[in-house]
PyMOL commands that place a pseudoatom at each C-alpha (Angstrom):
pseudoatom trace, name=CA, resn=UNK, resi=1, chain=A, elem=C, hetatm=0, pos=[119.797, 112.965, 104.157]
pseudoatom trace, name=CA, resn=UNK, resi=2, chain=A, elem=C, hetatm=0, pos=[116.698, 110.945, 104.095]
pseudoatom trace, name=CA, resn=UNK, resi=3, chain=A, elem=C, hetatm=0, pos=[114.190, 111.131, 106.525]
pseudoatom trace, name=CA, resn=UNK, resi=4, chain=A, elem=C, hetatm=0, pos=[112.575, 108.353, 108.457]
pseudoatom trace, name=CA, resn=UNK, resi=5, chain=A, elem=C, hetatm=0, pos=[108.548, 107.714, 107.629]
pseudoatom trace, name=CA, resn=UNK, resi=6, chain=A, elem=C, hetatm=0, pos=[106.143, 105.773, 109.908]
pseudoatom trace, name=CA, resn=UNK, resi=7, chain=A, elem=C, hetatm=0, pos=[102.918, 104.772, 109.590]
pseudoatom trace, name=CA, resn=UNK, resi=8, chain=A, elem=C, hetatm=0, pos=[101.210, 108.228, 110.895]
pseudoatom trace, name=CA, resn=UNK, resi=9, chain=A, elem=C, hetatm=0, pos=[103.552, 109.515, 108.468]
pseudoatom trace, name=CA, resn=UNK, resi=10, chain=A, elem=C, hetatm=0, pos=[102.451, 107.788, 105.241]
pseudoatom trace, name=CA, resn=UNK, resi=11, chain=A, elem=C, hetatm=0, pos=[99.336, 107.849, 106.413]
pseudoatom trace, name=CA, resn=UNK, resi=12, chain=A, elem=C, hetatm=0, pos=[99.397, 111.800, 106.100]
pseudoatom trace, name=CA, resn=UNK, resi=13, chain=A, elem=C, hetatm=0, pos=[101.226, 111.217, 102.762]
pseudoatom trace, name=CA, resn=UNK, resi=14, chain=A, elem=C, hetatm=0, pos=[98.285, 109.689, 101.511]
pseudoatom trace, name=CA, resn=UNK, resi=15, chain=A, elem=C, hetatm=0, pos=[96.007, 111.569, 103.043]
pseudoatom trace, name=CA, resn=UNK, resi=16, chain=A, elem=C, hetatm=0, pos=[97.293, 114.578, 101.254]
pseudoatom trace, name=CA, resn=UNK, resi=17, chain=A, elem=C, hetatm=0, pos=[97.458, 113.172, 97.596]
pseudoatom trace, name=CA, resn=UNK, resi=18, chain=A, elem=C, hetatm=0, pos=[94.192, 112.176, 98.109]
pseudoatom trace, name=CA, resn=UNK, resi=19, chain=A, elem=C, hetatm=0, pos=[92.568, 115.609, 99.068]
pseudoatom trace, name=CA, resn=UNK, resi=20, chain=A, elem=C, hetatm=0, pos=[94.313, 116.986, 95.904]
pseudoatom trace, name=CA, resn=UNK, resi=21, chain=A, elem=C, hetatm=0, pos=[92.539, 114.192, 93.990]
pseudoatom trace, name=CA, resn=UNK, resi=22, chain=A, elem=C, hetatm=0, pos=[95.724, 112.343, 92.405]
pseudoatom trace, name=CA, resn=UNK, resi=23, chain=A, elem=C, hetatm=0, pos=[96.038, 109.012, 91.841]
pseudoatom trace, name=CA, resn=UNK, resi=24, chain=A, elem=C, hetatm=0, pos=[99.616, 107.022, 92.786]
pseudoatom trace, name=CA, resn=UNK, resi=25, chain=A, elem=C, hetatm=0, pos=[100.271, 107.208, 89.259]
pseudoatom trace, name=CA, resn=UNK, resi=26, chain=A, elem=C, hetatm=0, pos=[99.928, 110.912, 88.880]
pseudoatom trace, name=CA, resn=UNK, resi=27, chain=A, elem=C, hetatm=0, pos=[101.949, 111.756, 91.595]
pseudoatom trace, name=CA, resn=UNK, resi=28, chain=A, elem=C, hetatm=0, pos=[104.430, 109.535, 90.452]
pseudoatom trace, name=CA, resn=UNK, resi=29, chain=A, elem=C, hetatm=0, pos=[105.049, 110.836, 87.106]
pseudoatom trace, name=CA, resn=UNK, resi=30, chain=A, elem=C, hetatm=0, pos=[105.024, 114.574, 88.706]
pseudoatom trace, name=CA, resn=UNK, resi=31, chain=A, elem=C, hetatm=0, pos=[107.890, 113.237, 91.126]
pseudoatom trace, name=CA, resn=UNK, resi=32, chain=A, elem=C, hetatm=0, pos=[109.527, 111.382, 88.445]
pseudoatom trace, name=CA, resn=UNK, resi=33, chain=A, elem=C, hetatm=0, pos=[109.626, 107.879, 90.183]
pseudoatom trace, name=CA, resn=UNK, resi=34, chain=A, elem=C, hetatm=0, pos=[107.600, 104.227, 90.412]
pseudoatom trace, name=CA, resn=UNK, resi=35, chain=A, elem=C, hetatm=0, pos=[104.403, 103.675, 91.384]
pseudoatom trace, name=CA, resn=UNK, resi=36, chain=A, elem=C, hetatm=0, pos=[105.467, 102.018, 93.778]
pseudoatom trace, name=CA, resn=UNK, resi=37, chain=A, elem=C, hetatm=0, pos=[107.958, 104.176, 95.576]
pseudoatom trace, name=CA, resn=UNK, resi=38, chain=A, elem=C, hetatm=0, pos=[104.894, 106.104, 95.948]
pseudoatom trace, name=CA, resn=UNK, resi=39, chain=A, elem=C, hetatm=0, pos=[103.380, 103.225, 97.706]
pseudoatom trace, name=CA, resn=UNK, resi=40, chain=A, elem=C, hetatm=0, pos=[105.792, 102.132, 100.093]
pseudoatom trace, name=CA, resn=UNK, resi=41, chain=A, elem=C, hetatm=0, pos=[106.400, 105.190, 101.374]
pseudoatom trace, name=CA, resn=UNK, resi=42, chain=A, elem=C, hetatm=0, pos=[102.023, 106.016, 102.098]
pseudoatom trace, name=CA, resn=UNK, resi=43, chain=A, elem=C, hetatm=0, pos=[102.424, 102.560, 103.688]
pseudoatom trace, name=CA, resn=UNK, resi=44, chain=A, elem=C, hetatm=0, pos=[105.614, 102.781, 105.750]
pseudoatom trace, name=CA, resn=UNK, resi=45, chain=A, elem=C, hetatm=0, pos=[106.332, 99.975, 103.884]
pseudoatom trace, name=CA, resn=UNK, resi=46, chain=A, elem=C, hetatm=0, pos=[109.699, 101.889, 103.010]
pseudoatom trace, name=CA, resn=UNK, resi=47, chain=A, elem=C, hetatm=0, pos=[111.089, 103.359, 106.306]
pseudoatom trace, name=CA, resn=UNK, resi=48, chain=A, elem=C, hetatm=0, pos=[112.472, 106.556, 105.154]
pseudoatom trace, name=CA, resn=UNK, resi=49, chain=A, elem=C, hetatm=0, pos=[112.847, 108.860, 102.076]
pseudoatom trace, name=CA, resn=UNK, resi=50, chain=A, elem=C, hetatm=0, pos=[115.216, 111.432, 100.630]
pseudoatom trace, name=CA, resn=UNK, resi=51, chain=A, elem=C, hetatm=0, pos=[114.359, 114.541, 101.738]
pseudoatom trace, name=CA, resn=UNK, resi=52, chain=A, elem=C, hetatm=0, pos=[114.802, 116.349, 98.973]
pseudoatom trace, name=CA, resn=UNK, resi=53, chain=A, elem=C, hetatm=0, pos=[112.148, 113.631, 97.625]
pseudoatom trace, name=CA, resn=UNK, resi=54, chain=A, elem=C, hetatm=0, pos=[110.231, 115.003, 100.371]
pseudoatom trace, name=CA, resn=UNK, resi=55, chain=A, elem=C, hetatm=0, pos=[110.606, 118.219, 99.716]
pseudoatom trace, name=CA, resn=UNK, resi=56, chain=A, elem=C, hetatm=0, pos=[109.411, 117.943, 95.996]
pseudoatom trace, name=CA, resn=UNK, resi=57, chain=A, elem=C, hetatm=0, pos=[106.242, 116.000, 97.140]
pseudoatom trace, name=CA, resn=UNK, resi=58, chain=A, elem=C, hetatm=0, pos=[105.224, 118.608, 99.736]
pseudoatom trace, name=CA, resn=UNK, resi=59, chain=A, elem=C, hetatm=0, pos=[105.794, 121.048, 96.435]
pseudoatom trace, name=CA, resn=UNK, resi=60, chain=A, elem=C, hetatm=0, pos=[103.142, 119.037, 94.725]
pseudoatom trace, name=CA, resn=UNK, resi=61, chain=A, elem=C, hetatm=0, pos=[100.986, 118.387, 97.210]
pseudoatom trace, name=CA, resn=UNK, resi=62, chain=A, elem=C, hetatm=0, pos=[101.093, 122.373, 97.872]
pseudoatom trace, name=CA, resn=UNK, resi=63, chain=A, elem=C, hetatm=0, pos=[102.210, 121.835, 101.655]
pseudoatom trace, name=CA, resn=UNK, resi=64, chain=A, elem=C, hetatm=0, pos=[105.581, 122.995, 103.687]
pseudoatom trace, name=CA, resn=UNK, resi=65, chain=A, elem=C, hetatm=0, pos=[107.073, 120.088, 104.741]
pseudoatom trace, name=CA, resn=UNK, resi=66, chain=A, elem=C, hetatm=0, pos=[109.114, 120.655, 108.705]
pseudoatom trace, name=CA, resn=UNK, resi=67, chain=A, elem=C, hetatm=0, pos=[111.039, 117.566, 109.740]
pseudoatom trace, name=CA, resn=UNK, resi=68, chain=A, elem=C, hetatm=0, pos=[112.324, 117.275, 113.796]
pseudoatom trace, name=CA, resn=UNK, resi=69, chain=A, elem=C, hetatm=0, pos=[113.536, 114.296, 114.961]
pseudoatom trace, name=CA, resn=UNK, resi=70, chain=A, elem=C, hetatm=0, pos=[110.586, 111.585, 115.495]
pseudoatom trace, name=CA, resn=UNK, resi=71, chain=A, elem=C, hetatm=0, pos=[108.105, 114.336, 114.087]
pseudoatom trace, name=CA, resn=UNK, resi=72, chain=A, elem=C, hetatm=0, pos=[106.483, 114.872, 110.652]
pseudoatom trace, name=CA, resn=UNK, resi=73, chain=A, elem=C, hetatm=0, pos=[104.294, 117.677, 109.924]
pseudoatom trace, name=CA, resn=UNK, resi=74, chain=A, elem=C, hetatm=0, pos=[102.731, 119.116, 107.171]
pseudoatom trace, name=CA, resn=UNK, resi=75, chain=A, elem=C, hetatm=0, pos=[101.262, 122.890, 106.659]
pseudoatom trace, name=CA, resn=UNK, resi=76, chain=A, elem=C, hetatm=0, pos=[99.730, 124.408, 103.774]
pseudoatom trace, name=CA, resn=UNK, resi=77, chain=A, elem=C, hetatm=0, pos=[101.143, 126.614, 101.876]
pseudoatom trace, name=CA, resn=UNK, resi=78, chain=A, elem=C, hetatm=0, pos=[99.892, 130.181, 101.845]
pseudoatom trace, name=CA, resn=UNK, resi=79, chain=A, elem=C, hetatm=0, pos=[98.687, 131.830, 98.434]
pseudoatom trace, name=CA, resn=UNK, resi=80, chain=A, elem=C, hetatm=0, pos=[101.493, 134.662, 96.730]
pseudoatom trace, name=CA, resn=UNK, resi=81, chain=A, elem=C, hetatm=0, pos=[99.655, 137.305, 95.389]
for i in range(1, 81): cmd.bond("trace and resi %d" % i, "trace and resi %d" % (i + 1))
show_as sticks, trace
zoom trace
Protein backbone atom coordinates (compact mmCIF):
# COMPACT_ATOMS: atom_id res chain seq x y z
CA UNK A 1 0.00 0.00 0.00
CA UNK A 2 1.73 3.26 -0.25
CA UNK A 3 0.43 6.27 0.98
CA UNK A 4 0.05 9.56 -0.78
CA UNK A 5 2.43 12.64 0.68
CA UNK A 6 1.80 16.37 0.01
CA UNK A 7 3.53 19.20 0.73
CA UNK A 8 2.05 19.72 4.48
CA UNK A 9 3.01 16.25 4.62
CA UNK A 10 6.76 16.38 3.87
CA UNK A 11 6.83 19.35 5.36
CA UNK A 12 6.02 17.54 8.79
CA UNK A 13 8.48 14.83 7.62
CA UNK A 14 11.08 17.23 7.80
CA UNK A 15 10.04 18.95 10.45
CA UNK A 16 10.35 15.90 12.56
CA UNK A 17 13.93 14.70 11.50
CA UNK A 18 14.93 17.93 12.19
CA UNK A 19 13.74 18.24 15.90
CA UNK A 20 15.55 14.87 16.46
CA UNK A 21 18.66 16.56 15.02
CA UNK A 22 19.41 14.08 11.96
CA UNK A 23 20.70 14.94 8.94
CA UNK A 24 19.10 13.34 5.41
CA UNK A 25 21.95 11.16 5.48
CA UNK A 26 21.41 9.75 8.90
CA UNK A 27 18.02 9.02 8.47
CA UNK A 28 18.74 7.44 5.40
CA UNK A 29 21.14 4.91 6.46
CA UNK A 30 18.71 4.12 9.62
CA UNK A 31 15.87 3.48 6.90
CA UNK A 32 18.17 1.74 4.66
CA UNK A 33 17.53 3.88 1.45
CA UNK A 34 19.06 7.08 -0.76
CA UNK A 35 19.51 10.29 0.25
CA UNK A 36 17.44 11.20 -1.87
CA UNK A 37 14.34 9.14 -1.32
CA UNK A 38 14.60 10.95 1.83
CA UNK A 39 14.37 14.12 -0.06
CA UNK A 40 11.66 13.73 -2.34
CA UNK A 41 9.47 12.57 -0.06
CA UNK A 42 10.20 16.03 2.74
CA UNK A 43 9.57 17.84 -0.57
CA UNK A 44 6.51 16.15 -2.07
CA UNK A 45 8.67 15.89 -4.73
CA UNK A 46 7.71 12.04 -4.65
CA UNK A 47 3.86 11.81 -4.27
CA UNK A 48 3.52 8.89 -2.08
CA UNK A 49 5.50 6.26 -0.05
CA UNK A 50 5.23 2.68 1.13
CA UNK A 51 3.71 2.58 4.18
CA UNK A 52 5.52 0.25 5.72
CA UNK A 53 8.42 2.86 4.74
CA UNK A 54 6.30 5.06 6.68
CA UNK A 55 5.88 3.14 9.35
CA UNK A 56 9.70 2.54 9.93
CA UNK A 57 10.37 6.36 9.71
CA UNK A 58 7.72 7.27 12.30
CA UNK A 59 9.79 4.33 14.37
CA UNK A 60 12.82 6.49 14.02
CA UNK A 61 11.57 9.59 14.34
CA UNK A 62 9.86 8.16 17.72
CA UNK A 63 6.23 9.20 16.46
CA UNK A 64 2.88 6.96 15.69
CA UNK A 65 2.18 7.44 12.36
CA UNK A 66 -2.25 7.37 11.60
CA UNK A 67 -3.03 7.57 7.90
CA UNK A 68 -7.03 8.50 6.76
CA UNK A 69 -7.70 9.28 3.50
CA UNK A 70 -6.37 12.97 2.54
CA UNK A 71 -4.96 13.18 6.23
CA UNK A 72 -1.45 12.70 7.72
CA UNK A 73 -0.77 12.97 11.27
CA UNK A 74 1.86 12.38 13.47
CA UNK A 75 1.83 11.77 17.51
CA UNK A 76 4.55 11.06 19.77
CA UNK A 77 5.12 8.19 21.12
CA UNK A 78 4.64 7.70 24.84
CA UNK A 79 7.67 6.45 27.09
CA UNK A 80 7.40 2.30 28.30
CA UNK A 81 8.55 2.07 31.59
Amino acid sequence: MRIPIDEDGGAQLRALREKKKLTVYELSERLGVAQSTISKLETAYARSMPAELLSRWGDELGVVVSYLPSELTFKSKRSRR
